[in-house]
C-alpha positions in Angstrom: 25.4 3.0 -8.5 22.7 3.7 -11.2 19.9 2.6 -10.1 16.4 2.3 -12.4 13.2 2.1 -10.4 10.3 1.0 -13.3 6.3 2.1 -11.7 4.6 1.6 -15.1 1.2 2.0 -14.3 1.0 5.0 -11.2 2.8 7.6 -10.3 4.8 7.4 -7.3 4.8 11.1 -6.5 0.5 11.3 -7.3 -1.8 11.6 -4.4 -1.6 8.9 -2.6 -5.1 6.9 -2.6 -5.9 8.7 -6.5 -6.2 6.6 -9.1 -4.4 3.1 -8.7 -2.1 5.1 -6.1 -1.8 3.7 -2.6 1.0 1.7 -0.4 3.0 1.1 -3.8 3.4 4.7 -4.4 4.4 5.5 -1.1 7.0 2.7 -1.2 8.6 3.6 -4.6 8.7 7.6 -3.5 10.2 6.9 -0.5 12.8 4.1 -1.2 13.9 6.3 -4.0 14.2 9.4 -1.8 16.5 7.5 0.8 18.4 5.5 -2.3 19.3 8.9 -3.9 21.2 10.6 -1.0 23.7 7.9 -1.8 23.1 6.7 -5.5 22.0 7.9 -9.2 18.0 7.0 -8.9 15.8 7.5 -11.8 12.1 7.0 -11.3 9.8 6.0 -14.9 6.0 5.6 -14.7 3.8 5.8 -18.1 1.1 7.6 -16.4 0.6 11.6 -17.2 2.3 13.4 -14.5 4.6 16.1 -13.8 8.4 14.9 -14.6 11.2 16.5 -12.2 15.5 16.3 -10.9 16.2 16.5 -7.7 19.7 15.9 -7.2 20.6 12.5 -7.7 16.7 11.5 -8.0 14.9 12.2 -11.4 11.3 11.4 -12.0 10.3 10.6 -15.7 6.4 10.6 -17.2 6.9 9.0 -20.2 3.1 10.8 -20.5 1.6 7.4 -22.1 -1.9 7.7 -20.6 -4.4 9.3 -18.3 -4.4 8.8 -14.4 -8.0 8.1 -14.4 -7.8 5.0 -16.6 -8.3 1.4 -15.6 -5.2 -0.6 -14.3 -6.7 -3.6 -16.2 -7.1 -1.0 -19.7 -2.9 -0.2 -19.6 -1.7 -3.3 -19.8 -2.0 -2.7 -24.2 0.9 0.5 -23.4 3.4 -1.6 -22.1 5.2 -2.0 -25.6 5.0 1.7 -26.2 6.3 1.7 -22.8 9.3 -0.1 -23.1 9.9 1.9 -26.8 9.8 5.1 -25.0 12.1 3.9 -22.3 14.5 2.9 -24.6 14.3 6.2 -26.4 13.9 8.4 -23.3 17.5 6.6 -22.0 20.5 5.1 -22.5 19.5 1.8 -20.5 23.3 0.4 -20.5 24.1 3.0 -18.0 22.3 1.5 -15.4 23.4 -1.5 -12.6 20.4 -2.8 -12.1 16.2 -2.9 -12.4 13.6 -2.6 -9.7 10.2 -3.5 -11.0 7.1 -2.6 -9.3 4.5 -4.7 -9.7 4.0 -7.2 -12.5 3.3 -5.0 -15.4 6.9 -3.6 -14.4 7.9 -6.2 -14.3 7.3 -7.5 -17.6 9.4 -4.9 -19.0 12.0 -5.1 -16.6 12.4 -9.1 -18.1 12.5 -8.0 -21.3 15.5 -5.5 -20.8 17.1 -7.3 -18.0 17.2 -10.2 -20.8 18.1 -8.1 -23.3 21.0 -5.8 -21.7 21.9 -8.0 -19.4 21.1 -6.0 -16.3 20.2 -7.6 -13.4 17.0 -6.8 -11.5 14.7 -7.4 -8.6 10.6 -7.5 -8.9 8.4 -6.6 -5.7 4.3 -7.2 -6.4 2.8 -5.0 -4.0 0.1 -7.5 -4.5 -0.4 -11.0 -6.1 -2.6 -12.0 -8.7 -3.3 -15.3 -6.9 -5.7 -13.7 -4.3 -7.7 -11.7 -6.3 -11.3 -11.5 -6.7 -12.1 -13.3 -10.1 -8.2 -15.3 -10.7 -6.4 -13.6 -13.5 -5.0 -16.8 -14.8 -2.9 -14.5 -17.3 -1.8 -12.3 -14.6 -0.4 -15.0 -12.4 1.3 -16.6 -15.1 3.2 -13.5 -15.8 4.2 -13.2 -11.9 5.8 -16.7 -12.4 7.6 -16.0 -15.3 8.9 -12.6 -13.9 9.7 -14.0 -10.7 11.1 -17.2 -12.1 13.7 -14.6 -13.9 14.7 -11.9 -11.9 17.5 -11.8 -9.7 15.6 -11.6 -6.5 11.9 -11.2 -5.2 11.1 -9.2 -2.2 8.7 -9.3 -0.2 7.1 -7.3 3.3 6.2 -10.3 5.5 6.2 -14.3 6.3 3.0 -14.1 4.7 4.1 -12.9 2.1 7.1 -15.0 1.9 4.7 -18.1 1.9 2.7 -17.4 -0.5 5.5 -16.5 -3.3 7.1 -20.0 -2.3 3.9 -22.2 -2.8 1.9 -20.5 -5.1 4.3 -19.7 -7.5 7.1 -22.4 -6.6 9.9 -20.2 -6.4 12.8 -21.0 -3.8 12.9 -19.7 -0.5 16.7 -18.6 -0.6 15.4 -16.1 -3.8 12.8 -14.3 -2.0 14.2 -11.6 0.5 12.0 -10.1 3.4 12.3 -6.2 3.5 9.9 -4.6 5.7 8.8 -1.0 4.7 9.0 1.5 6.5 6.8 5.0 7.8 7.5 8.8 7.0 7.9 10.2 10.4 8.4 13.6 8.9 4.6 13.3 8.1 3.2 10.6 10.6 4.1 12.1 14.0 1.1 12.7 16.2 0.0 15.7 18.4 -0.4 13.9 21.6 -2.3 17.0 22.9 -4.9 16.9 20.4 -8.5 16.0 22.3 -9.7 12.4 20.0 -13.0 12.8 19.2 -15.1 9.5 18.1 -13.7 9.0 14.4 -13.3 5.7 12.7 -11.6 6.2 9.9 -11.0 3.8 6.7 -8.3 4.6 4.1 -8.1 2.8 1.0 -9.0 2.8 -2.8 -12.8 2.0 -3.4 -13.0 -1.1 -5.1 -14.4 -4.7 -3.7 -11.3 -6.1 -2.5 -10.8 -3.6 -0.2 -14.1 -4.5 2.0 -15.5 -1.6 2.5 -19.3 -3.2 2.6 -17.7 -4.9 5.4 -17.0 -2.0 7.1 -20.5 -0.7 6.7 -21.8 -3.7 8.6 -19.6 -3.2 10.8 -20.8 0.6 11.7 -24.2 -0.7 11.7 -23.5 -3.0 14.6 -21.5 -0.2 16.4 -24.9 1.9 17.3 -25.3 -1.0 20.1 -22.3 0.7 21.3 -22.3 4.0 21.5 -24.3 6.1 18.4 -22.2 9.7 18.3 -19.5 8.6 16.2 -18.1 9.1 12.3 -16.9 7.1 9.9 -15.1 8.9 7.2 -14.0 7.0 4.5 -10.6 8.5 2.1 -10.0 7.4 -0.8 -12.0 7.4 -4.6 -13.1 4.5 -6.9 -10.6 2.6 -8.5 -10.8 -0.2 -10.9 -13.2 -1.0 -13.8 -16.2 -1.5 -11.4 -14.9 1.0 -8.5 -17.8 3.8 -9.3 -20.3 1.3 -9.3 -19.3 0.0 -5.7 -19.1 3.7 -5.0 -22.5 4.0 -5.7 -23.2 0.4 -4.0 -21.9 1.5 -1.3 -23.7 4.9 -1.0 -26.8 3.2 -1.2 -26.2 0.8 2.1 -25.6 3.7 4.1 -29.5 5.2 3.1 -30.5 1.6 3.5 -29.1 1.6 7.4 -30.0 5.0 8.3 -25.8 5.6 8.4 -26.3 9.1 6.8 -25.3 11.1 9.7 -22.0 8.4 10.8 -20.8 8.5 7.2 -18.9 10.8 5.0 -17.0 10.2 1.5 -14.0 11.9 1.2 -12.4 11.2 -2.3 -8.6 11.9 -2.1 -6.9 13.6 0.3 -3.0 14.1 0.5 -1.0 12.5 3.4 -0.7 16.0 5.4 -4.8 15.9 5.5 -4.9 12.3 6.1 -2.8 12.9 9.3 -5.0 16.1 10.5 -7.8 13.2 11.0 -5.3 10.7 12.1 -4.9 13.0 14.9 -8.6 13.3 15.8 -9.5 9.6 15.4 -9.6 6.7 18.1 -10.1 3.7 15.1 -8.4 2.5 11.7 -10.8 -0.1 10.2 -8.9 -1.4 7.9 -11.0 -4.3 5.7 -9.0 -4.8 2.8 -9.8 -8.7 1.7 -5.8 -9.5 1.1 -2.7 -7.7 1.7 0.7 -8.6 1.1 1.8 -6.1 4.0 -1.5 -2.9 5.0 1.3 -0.2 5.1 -2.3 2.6 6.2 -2.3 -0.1 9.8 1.5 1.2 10.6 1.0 4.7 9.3 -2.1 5.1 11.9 -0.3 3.2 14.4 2.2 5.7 14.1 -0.1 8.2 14.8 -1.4 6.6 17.7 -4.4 4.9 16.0 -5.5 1.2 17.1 -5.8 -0.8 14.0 -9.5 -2.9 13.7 -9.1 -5.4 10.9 -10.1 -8.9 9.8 -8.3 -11.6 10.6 -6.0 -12.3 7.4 -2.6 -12.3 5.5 0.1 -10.1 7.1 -1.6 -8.1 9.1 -1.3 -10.8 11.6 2.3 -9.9 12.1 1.3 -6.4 13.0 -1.6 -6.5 15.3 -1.4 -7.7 18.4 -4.9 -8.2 20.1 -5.7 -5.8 22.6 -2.7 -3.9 22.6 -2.3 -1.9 18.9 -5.6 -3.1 17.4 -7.6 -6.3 17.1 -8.3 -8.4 14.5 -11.1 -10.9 13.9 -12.3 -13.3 11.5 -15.7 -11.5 12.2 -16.1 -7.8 13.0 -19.5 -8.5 14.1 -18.0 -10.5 17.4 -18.8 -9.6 21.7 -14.8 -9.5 21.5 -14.4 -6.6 19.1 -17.4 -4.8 20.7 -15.8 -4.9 23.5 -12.5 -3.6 22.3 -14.0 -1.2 20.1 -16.6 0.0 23.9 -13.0 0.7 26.0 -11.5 3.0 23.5 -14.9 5.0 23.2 -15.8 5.7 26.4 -12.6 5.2 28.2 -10.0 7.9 28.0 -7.5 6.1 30.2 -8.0 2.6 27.9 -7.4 4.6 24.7 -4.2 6.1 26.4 -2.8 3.2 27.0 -3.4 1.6 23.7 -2.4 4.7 21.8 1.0 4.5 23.5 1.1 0.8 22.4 0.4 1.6 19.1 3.2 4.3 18.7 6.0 2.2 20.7 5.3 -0.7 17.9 5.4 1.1 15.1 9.3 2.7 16.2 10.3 -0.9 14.5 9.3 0.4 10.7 11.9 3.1 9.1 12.0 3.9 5.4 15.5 4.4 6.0 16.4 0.9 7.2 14.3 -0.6 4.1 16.4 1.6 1.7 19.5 0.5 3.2 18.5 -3.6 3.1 17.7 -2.9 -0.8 21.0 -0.9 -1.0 22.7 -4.2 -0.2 21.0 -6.4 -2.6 21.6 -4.2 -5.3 25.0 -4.3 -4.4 25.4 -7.7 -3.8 23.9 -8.1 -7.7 26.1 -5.7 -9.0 29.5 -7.0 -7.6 28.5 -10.6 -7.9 
């Protein structure tokens, strides 16, 4: 099977957490991986980057535009997009379309309409719950996901929303749970943890981040020798400016010496810290799945988040995490007190953490999308 996996506007294979890289990028490089040891995979993104064959997998950079720019400014390339893809391959060769997210998925309509070609759309994250509602945006989602072949999706959250916000029939929308890279994610259980909080995402509004600062502000009550280092650089039109917005809360709490700014790091450094810290906070305002909670729970990590989306179908109180509608709460305090200062509490949730986390394999998620596109390409 020929398989065409569209990523218009990242880079799979980037950093993850650079740019408008994050949980999408880590899904689309490691579905593909898994789909090629079985299946003709070819990978397309428009953003600069380094094209490559391995084997049955091939990476393409159709070298449209920078990394650094704006997810909102690329949506103008999608034409030249589609023109390139067209001239870069012979599109009739392949058996069916995967988009990834909706500017993907625009083009994937277009061809799938056009050739004939069956394909499925996942959204890595809907336009619906975003600050300042893209009206355009979720418009698009309906129209792509009123035509392609199938929607997936990574929870019963998710699931809900698709079906009631943008009326699309329950037997078309197929859970597929993604999965960890134990090859990377596998802790050092003799490590000593040190008193490390550690918050991994893009630095942009939705992802609460503020939140978090508040939250680190309130934990001096608790015990005041601990870090919070914070991965990931400013994405987004207004990302520097929160950045910057950011910066300035810490001076205005006297946080200086509990908080550091990382930038990007690449997944082998992000686990090196993974491996020293007792706490994920993890603030993001909606996510269709929070693939960073399984990744540190993987590693160990107890997961503290706010109480929302799918998260809910990862955390279980008290046992890998906790989530709260409020992070300034007695509950979480306490939560938050055991694991600093005591060893044999934070054992026993670590454990926890990694036994629960056994249930998330890329290699299971490949093989449930390797029967869909099956079942589209016999049918």
């Amino acid at each position: 099977m020929n398989i065409l996996q569209l990523a218009f506007h990242t880079s799979p294979f980037s950093i993850v957490g650079k740019n408008d890289g994050g949980g999408m990028s880590v899904y689309v490089q490691q579905i593909s991986k898994h789909l090629s040891e079985n299946h003709s995979v070819t990978v397309v993104t428009g953003e600069k980057a380094d094209s490559f064959t391995d084997k049955n997998l091939e990476f393409i950079s159709l070298n449209i535009f920078e990394p650094e720019l704006n997810v909102e400014d690329k949506e103008i390339y999608l034409q030249e997009f589609k023109n390139k893809l067209e001239e870069s391959l012979d599109l009739n060769n392949f058996d069916v379309i995967h988009a990834h997210y909706w500017l993907s998925g625009l083009v994937a309509k277009q061809i799938s309409d056009e050739l004939n070609i069956p394909f499925i759309f996942t959204s890595h994250s809907l336009g619906v719950f975003l600050e300042g509602y893209n009206k355009e945006r979720v418009d698009c989602e309906k129209i792509i996901m009123t035509g392609c072949n199938f929607v997936t999706s990574s929870s019963n959250f998710e699931n809900t929303l698709i079906s009631e916000n943008y009326n699309i029939y329950t037997n078309k929308i197929k859970k597929i749970k993604p999965g960890i890279n134990r090859e990377i994610f596998s802790p050092d259980l003799t490590l000593k943890r040190e008193n490390i909080f550690l918050s991994v995402g893009r630095i942009q509004k939705q992802k609460g981040q503020l939140q978090t600062l508040e939250f680190l502000n309130n934990s001096r009550k608790i015990v005041n020798d601990f870090r919070c280092i914070f991965i990931g650089g400013p994405s987004g039109k207004h990302g520097s400016e929160y950045l910057e917005e950011l910066k300035q809360t810490v001076n205005d709490l006297n946080l200086d010496k509990h908080v550091q700014f990382l930038n990007n790091l690449p997944q082998t450094k992000i686990v090196e810290l993974l491996n020293k810290a007792k706490l994920l906070i993890h603030t993001s305002q909606f996510e269709t799945f929070g693939l960073v909670a399984i990744e540190a729970n993987a590693m160990g990590v107890p997961v503290l988040s706010i109480n929302n989306g799918s998260l809910m179908e990862i955390i279980e109180n008290n046992k890998n995490g906790y989530l709260s509608e409020n992070l300034i709460d007695k509950n979480v305090n306490n939560f938050v007190d055991s694991l600093l200062n005591e060893n044999k509490k934070f054992e026993e949730v670590s454990l926890l953490c990694i036994e629960k986390s056994k249930k998330y394999d890329w290699e299971n998620t490949s093989e449930i999308l390797q029967n869909l596109y099956t079942e589209l390409v016999t049918n």
